[in-house]
Predicted model as a PDB file, atoms N, CA, C, CB and O in Angstrom, pLDDT in the B-factor column:
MODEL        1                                                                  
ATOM      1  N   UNK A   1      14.200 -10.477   7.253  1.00 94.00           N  
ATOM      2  CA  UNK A   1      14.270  -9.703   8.477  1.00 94.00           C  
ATOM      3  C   UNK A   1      15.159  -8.480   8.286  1.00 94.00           C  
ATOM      4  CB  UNK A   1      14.787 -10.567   9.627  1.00 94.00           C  
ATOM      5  O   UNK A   1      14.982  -7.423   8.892  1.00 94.00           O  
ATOM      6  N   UNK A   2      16.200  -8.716   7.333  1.00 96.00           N  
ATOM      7  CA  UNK A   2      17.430  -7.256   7.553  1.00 96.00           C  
ATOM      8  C   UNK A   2      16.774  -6.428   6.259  1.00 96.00           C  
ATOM      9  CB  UNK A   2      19.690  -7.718   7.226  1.00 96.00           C  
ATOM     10  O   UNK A   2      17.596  -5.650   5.775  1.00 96.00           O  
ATOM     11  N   UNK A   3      15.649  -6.424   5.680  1.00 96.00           N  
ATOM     12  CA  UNK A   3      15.311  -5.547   4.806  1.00 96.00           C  
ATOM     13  C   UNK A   3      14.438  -4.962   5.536  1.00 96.00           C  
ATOM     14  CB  UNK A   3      14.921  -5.954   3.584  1.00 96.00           C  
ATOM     15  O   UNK A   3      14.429  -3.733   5.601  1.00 96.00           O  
ATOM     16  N   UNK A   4      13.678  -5.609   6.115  1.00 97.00           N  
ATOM     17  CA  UNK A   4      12.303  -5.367   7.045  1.00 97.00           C  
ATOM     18  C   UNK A   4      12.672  -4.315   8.183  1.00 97.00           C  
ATOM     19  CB  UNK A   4      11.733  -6.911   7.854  1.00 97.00           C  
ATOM     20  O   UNK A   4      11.947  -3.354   8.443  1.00 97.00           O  
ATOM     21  N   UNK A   5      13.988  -4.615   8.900  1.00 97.00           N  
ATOM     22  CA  UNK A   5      14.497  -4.031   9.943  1.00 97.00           C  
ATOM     23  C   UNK A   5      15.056  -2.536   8.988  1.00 97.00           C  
ATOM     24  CB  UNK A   5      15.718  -5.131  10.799  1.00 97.00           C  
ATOM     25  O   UNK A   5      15.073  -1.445   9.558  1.00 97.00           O  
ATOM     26  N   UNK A   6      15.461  -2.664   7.601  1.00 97.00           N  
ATOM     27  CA  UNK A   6      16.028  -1.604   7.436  1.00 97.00           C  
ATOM     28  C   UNK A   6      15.203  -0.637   7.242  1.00 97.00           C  
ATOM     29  CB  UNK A   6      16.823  -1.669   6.617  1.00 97.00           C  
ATOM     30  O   UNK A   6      15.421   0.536   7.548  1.00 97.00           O  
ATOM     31  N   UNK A   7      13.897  -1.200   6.562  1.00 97.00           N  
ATOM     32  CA  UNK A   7      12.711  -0.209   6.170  1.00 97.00           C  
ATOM     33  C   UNK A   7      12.128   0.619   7.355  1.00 97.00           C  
ATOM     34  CB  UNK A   7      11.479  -1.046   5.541  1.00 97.00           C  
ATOM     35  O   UNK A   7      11.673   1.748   7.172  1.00 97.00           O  
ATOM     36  N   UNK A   8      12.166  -0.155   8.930  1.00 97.00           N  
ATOM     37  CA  UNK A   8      11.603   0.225  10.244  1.00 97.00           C  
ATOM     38  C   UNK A   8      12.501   1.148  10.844  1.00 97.00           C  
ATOM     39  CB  UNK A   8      11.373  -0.942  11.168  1.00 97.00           C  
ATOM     40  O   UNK A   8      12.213   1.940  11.741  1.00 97.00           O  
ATOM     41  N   UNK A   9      13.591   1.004  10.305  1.00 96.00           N  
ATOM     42  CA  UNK A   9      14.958   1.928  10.758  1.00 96.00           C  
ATOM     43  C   UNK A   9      14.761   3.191   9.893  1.00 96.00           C  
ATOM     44  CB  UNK A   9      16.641   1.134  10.369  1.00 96.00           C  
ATOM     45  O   UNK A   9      14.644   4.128  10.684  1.00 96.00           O  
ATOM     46  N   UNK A  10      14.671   3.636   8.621  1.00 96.00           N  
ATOM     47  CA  UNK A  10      14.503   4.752   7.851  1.00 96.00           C  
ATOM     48  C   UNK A  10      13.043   5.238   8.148  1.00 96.00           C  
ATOM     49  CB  UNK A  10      14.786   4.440   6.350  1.00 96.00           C  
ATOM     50  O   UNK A  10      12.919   6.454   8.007  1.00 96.00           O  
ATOM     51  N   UNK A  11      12.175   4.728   8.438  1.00 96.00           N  
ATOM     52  CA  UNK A  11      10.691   5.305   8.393  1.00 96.00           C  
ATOM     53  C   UNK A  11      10.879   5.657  10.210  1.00 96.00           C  
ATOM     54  CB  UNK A  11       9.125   3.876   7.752  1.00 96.00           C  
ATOM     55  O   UNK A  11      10.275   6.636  10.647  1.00 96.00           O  
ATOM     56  N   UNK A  12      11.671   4.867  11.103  1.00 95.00           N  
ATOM     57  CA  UNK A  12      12.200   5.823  12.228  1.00 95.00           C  
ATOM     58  C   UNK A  12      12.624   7.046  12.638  1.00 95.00           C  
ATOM     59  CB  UNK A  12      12.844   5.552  12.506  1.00 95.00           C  
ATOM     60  O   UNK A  12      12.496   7.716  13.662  1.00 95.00           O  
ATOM     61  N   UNK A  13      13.359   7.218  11.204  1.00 94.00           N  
ATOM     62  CA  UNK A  13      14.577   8.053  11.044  1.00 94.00           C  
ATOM     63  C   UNK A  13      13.903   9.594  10.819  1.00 94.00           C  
ATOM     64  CB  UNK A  13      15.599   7.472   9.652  1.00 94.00           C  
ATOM     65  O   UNK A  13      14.379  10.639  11.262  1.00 94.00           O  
ATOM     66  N   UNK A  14      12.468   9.433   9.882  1.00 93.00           N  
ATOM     67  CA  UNK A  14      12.180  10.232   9.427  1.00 93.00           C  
ATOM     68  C   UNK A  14      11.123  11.443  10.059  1.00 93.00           C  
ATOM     69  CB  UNK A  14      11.972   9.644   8.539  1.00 93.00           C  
ATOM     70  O   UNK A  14      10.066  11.242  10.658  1.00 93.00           O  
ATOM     71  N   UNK A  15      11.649  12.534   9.784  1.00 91.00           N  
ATOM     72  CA  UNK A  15      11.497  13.820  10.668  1.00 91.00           C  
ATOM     73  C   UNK A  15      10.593  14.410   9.511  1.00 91.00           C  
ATOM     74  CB  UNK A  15      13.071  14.800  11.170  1.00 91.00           C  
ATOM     75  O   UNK A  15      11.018  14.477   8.358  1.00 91.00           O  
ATOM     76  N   UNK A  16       9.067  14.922   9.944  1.00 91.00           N  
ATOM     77  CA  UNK A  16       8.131  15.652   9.386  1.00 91.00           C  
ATOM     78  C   UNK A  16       7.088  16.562   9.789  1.00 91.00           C  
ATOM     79  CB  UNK A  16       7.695  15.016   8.904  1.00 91.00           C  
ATOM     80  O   UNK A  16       6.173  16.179  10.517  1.00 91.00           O  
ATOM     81  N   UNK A  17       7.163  17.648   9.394  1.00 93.00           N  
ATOM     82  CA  UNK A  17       6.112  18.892   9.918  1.00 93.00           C  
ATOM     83  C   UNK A  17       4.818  18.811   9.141  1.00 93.00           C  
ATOM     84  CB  UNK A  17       6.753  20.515   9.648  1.00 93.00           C  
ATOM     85  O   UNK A  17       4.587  18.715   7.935  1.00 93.00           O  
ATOM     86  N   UNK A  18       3.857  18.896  10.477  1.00 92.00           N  
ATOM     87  CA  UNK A  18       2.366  19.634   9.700  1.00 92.00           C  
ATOM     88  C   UNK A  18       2.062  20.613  10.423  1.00 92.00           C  
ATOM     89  CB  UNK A  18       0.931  18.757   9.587  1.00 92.00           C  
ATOM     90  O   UNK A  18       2.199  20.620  11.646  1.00 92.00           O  
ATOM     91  N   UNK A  19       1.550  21.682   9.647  1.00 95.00           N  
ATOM     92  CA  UNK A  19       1.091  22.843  10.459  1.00 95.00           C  
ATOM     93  C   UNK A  19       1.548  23.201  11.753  1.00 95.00           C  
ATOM     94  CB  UNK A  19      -0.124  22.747  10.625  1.00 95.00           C  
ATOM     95  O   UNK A  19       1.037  23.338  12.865  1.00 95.00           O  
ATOM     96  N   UNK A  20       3.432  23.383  10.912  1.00 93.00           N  
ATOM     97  CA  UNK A  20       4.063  23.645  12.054  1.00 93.00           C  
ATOM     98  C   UNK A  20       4.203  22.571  13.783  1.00 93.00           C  
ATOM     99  CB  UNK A  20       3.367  24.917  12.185  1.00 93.00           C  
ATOM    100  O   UNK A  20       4.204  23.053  14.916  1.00 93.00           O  
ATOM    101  N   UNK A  21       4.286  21.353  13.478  1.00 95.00           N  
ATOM    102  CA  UNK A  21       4.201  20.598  14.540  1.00 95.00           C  
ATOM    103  C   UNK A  21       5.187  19.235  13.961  1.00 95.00           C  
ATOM    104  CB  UNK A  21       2.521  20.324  14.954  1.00 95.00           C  
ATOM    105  O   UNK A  21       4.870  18.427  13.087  1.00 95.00           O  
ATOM    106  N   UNK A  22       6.260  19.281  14.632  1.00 94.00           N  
ATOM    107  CA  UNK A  22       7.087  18.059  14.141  1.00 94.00           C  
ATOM    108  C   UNK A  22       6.362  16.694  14.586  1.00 94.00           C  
ATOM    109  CB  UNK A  22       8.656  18.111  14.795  1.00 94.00           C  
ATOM    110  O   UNK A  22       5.801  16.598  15.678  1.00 94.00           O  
ATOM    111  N   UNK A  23       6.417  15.660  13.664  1.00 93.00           N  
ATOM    112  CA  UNK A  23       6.201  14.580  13.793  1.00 93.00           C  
ATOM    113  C   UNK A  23       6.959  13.462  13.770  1.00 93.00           C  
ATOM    114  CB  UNK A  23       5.571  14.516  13.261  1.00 93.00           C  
ATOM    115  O   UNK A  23       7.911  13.510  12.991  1.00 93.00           O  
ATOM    116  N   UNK A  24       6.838  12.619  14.301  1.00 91.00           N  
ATOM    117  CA  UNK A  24       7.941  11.278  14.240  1.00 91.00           C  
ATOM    118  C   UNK A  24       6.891  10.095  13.666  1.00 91.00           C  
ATOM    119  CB  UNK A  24       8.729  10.749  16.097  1.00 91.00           C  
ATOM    120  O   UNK A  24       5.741  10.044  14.101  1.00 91.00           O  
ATOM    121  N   UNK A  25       7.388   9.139  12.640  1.00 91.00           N  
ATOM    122  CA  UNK A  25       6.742   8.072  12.893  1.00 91.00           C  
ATOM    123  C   UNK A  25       7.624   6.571  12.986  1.00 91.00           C  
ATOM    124  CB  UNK A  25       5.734   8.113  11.874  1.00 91.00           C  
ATOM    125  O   UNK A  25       8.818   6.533  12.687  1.00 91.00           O  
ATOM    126  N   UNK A  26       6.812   5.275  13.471  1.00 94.00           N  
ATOM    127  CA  UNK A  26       7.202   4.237  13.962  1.00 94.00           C  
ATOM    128  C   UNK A  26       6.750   3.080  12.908  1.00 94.00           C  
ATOM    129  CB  UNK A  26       6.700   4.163  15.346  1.00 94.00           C  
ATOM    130  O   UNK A  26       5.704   3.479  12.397  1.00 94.00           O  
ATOM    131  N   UNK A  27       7.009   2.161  12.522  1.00 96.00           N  
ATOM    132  CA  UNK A  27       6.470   1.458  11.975  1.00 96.00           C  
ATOM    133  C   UNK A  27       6.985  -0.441  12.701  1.00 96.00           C  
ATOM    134  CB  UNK A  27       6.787   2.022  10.464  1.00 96.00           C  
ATOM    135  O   UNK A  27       8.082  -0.888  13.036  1.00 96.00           O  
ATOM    136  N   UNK A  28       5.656  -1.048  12.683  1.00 97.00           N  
ATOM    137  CA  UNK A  28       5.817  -2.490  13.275  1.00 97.00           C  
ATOM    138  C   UNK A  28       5.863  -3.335  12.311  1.00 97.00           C  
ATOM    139  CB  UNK A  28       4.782  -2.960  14.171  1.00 97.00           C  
ATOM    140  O   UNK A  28       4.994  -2.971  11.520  1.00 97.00           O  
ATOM    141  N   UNK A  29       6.501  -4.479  11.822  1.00 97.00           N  
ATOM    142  CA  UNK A  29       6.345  -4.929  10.594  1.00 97.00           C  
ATOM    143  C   UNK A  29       6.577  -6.872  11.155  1.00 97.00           C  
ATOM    144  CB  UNK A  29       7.670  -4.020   9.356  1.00 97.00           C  
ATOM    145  O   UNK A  29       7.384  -7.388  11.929  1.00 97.00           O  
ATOM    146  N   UNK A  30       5.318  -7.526  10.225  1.00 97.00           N  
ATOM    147  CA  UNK A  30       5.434  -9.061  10.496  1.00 97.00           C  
ATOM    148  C   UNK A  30       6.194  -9.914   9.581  1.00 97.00           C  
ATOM    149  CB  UNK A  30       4.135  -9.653  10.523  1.00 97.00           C  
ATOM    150  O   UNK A  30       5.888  -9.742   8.402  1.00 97.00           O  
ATOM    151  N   UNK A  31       7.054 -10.741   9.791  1.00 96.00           N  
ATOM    152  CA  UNK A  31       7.679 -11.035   8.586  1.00 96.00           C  
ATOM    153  C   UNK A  31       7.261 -12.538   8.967  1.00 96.00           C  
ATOM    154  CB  UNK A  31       9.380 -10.544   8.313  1.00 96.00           C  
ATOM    155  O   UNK A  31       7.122 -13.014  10.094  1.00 96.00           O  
ATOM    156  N   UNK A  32       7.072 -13.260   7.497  1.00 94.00           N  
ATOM    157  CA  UNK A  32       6.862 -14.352   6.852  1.00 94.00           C  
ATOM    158  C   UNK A  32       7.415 -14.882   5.349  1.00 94.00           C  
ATOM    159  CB  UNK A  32       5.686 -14.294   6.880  1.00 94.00           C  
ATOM    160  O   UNK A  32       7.138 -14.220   4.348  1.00 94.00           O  
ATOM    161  N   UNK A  33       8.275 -16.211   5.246  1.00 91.00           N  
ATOM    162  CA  UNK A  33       8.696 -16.789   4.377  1.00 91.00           C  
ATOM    163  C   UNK A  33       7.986 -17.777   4.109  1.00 91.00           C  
ATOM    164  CB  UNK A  33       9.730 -17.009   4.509  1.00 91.00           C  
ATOM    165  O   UNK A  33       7.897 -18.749   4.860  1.00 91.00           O  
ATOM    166  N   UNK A  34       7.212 -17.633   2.692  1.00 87.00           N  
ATOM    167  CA  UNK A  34       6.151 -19.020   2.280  1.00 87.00           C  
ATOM    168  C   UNK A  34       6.913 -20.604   2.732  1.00 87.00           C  
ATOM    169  CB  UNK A  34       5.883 -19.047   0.207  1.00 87.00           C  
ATOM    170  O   UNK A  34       8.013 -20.907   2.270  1.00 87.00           O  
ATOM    171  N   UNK A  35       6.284 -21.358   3.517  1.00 80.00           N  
ATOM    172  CA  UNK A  35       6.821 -22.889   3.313  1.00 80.00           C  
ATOM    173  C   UNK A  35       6.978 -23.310   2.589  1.00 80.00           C  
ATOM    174  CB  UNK A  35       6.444 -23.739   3.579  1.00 80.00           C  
ATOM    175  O   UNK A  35       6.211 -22.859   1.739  1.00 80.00           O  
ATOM    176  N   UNK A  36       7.830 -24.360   2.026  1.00 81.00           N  
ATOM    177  CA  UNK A  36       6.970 -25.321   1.183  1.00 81.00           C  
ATOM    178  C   UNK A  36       6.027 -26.052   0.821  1.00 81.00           C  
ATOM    179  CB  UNK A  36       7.147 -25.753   1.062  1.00 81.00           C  
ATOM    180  O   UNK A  36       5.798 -26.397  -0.338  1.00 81.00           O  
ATOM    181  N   UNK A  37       5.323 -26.380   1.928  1.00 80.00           N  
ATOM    182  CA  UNK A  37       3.943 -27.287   1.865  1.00 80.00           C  
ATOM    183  C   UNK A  37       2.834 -26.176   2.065  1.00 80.00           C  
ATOM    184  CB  UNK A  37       3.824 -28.604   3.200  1.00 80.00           C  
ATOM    185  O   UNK A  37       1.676 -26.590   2.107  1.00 80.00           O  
ATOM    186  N   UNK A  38       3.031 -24.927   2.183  1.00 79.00           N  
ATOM    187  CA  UNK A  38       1.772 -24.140   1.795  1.00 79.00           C  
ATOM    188  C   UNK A  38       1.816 -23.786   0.410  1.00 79.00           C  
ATOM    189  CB  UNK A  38       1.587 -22.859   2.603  1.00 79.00           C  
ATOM    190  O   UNK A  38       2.760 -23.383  -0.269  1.00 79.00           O  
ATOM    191  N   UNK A  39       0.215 -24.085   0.016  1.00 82.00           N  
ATOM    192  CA  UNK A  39      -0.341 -24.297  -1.149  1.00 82.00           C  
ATOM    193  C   UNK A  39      -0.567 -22.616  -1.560  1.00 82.00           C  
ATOM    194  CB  UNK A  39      -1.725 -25.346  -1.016  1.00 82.00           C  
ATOM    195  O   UNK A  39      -0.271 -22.143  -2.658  1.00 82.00           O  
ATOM    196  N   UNK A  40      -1.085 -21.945  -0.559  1.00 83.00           N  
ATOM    197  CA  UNK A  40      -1.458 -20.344  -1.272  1.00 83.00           C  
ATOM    198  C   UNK A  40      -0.608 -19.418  -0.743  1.00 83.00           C  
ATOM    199  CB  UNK A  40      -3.008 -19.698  -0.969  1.00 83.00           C  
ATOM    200  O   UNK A  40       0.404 -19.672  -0.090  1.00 83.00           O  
ATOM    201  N   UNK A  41      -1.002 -18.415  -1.011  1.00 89.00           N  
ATOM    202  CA  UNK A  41      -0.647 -16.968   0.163  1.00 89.00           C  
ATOM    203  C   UNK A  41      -1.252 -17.007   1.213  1.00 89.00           C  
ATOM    204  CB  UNK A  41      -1.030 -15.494  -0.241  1.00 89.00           C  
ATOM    205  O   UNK A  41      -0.676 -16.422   2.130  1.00 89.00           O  
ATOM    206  N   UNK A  42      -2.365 -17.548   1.498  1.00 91.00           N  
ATOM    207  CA  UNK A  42      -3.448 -16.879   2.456  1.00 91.00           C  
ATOM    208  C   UNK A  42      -2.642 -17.194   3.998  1.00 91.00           C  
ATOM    209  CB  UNK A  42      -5.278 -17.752   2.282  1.00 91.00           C  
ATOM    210  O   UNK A  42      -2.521 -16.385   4.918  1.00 91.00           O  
ATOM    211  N   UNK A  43      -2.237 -18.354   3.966  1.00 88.00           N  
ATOM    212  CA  UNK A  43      -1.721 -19.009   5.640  1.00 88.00           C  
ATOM    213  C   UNK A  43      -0.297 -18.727   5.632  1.00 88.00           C  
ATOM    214  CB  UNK A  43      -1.925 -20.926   5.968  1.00 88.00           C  
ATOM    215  O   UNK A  43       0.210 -19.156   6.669  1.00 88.00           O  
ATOM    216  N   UNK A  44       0.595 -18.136   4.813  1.00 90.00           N  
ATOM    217  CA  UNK A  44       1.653 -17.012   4.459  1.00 90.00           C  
ATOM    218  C   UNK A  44       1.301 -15.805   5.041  1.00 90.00           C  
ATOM    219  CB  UNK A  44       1.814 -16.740   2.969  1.00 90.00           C  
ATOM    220  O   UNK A  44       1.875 -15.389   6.047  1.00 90.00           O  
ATOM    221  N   UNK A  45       0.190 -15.071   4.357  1.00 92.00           N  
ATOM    222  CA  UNK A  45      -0.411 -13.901   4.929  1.00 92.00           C  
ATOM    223  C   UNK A  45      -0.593 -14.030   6.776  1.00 92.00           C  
ATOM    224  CB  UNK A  45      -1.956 -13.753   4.087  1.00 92.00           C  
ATOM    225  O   UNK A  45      -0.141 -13.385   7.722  1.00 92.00           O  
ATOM    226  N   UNK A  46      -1.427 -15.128   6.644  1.00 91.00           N  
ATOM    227  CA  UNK A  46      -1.857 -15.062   7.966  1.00 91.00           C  
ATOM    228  C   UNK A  46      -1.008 -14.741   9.045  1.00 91.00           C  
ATOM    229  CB  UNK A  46      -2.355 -16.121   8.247  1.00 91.00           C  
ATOM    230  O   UNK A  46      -1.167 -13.889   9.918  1.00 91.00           O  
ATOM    231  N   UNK A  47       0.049 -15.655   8.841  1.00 91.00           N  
ATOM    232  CA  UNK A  47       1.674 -16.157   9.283  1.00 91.00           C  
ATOM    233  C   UNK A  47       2.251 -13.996   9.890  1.00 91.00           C  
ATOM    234  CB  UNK A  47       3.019 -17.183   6.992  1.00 91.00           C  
ATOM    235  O   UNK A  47       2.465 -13.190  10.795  1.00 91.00           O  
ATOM    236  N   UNK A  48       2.202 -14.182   8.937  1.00 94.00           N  
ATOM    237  CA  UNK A  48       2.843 -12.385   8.980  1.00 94.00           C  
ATOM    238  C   UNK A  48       2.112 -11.436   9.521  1.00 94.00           C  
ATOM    239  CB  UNK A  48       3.060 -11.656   7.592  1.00 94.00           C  
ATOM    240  O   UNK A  48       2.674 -10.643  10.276  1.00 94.00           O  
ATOM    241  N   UNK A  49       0.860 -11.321   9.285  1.00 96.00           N  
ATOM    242  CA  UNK A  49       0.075 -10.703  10.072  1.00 96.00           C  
ATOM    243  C   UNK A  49      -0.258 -11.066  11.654  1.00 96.00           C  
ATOM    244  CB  UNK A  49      -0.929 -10.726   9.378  1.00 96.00           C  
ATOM    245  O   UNK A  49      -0.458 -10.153  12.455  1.00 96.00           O  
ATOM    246  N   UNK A  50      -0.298 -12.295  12.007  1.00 95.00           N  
ATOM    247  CA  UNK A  50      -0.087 -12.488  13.723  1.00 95.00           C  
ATOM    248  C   UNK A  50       1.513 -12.037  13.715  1.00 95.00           C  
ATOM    249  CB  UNK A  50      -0.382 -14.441  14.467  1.00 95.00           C  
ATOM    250  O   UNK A  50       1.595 -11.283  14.684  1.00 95.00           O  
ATOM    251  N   UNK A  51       2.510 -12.106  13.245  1.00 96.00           N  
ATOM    252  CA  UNK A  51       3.563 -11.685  13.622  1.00 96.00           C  
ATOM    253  C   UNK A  51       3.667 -10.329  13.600  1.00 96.00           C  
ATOM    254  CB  UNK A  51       4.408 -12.216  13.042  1.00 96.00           C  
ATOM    255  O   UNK A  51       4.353  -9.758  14.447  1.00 96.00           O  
ATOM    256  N   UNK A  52       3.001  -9.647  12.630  1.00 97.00           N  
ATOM    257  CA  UNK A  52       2.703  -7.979  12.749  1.00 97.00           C  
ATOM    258  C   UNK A  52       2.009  -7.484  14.238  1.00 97.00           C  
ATOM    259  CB  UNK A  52       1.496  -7.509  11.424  1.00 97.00           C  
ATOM    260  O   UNK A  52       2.231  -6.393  14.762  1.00 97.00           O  
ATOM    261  N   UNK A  53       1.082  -8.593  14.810  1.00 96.00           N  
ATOM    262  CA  UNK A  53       0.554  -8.203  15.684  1.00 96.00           C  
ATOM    263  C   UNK A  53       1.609  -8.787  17.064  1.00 96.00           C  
ATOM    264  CB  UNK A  53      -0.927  -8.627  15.495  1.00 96.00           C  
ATOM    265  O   UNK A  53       1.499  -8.006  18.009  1.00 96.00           O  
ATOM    266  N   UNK A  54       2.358  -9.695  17.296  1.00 96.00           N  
ATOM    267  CA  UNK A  54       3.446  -9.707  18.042  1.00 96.00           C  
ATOM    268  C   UNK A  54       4.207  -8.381  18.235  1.00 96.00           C  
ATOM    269  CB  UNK A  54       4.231 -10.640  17.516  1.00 96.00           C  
ATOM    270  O   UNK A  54       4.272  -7.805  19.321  1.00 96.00           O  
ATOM    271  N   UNK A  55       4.686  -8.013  17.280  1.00 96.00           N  
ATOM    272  CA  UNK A  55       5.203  -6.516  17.344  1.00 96.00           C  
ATOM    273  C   UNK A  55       4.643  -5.912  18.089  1.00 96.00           C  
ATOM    274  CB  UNK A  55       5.170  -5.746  16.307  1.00 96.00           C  
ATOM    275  O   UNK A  55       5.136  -5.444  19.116  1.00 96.00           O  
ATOM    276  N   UNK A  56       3.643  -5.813  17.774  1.00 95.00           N  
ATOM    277  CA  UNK A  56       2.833  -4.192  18.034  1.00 95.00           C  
ATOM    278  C   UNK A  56       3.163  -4.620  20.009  1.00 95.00           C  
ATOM    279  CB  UNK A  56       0.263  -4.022  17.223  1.00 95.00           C  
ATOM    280  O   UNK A  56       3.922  -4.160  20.862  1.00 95.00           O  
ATOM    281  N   UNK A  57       1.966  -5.861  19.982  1.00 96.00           N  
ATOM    282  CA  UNK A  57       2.194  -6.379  21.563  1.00 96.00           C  
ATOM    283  C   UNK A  57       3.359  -5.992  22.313  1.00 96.00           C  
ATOM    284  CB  UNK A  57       2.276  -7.856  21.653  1.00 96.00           C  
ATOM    285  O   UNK A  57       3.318  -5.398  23.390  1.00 96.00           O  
ATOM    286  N   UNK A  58       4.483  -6.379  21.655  1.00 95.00           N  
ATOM    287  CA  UNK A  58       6.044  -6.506  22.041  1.00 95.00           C  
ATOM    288  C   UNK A  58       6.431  -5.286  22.862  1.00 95.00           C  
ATOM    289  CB  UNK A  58       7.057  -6.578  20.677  1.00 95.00           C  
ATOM    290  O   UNK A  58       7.179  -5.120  23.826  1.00 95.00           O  
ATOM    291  N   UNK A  59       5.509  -4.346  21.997  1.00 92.00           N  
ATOM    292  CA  UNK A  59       6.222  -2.916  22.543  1.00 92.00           C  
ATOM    293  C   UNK A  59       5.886  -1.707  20.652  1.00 92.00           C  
ATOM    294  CB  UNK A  59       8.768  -3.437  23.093  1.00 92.00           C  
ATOM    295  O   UNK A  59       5.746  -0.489  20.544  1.00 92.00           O  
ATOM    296  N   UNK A  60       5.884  -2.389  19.977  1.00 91.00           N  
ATOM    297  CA  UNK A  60       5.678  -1.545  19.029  1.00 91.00           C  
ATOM    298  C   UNK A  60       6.943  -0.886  18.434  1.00 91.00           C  
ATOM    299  CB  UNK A  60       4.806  -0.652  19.512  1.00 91.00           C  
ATOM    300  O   UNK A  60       7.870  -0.787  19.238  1.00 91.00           O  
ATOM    301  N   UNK A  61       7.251  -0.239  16.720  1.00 96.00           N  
ATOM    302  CA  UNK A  61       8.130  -0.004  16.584  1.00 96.00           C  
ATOM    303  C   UNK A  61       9.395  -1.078  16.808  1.00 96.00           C  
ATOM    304  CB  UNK A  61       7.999   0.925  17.108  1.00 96.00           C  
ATOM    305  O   UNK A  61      10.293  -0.895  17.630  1.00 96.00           O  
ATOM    306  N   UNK A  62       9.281  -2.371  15.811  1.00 97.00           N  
ATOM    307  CA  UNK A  62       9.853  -3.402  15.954  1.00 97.00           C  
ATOM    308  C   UNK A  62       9.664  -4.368  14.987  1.00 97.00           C  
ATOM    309  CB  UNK A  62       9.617  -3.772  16.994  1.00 97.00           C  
ATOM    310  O   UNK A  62       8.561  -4.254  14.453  1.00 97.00           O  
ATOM    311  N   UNK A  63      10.554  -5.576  14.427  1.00 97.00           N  
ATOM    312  CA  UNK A  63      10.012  -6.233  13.539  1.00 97.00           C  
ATOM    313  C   UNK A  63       9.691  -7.868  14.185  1.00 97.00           C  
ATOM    314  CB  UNK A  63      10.972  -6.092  12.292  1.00 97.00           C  
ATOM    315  O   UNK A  63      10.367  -8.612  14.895  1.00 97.00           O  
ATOM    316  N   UNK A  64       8.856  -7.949  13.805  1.00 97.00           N  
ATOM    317  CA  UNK A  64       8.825  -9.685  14.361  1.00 97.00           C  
ATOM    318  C   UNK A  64       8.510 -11.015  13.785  1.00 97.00           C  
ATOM    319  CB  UNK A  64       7.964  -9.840  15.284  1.00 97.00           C  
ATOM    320  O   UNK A  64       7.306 -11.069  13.533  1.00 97.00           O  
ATOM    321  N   UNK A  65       9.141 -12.113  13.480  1.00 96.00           N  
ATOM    322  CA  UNK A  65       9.441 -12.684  12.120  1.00 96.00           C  
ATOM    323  C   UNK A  65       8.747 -14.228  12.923  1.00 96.00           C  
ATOM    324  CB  UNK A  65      11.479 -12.583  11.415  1.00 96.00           C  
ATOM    325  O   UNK A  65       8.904 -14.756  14.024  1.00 96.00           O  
ATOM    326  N   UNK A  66       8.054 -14.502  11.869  1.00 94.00           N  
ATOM    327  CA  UNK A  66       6.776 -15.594  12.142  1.00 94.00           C  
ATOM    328  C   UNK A  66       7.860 -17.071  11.747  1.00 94.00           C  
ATOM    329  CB  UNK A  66       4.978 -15.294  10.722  1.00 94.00           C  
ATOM    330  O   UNK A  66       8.751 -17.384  10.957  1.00 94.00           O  
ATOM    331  N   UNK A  67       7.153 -17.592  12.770  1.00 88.00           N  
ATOM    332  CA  UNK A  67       8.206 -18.798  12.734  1.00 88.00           C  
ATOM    333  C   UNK A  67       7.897 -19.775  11.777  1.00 88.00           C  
ATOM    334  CB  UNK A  67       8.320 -19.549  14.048  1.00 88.00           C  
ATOM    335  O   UNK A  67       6.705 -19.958  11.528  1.00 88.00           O  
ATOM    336  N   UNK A  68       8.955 -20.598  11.052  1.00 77.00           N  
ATOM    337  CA  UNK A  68       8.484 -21.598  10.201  1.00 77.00           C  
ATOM    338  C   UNK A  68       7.298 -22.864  10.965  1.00 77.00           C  
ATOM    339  CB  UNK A  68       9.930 -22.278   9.649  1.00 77.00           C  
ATOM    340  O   UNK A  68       7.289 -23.415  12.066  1.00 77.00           O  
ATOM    341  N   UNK A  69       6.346 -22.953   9.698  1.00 68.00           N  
ATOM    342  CA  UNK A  69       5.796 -24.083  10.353  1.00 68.00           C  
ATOM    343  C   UNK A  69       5.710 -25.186   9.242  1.00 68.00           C  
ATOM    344  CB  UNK A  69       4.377 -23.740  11.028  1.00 68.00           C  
ATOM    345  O   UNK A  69       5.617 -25.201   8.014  1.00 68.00           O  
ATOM    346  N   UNK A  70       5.795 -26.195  10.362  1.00 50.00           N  
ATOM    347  CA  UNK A  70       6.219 -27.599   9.633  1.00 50.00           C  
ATOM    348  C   UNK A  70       5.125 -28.973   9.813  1.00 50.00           C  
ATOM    349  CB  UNK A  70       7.783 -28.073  10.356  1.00 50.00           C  
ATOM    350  O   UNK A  70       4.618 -29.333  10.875  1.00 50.00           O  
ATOM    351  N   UNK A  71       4.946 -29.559   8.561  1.00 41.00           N  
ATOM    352  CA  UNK A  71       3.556 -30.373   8.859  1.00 41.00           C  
ATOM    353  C   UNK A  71       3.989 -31.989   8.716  1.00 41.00           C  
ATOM    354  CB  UNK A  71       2.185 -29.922   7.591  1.00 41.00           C  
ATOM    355  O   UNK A  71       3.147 -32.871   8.886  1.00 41.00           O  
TER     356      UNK A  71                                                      
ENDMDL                                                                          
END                                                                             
């Protein structure tokens, strides 16, 4: 989460022109730590990606960290 938050904090931070028009951007990020009893990436992946989409829901520009699951 505090790397995730730091990466969403600098890509916040950052100030950029196109054709003369300042831009800001935001970034939402899902965080997931493999279990132990998951066998692949895929339900890891999954894990992080509904939590990517919590974010966004939340309000956007935010990190949101997928809860352990236990079998």
């Amino acid at each position: 989460r505090q790397m995730a938050e730091a990466i969403r904090s600098a890509i916040e931070g950052l100030r950029m022109a196109w054709q003369g028009i300042g831009l800001s951007i935001t970034a939402s990020v899902g965080v997931a730590t493999r279990a132990p009893h998951e066998r692949s990436q895929a339900s890891t992946l999954e894990r992080a990606d509904k939590a990517l989409y919590a974010a966004k829901r939340s309000g956007r520009n935010r990190v949101h960290v997928a809860p352990a699951e236990f079998v």
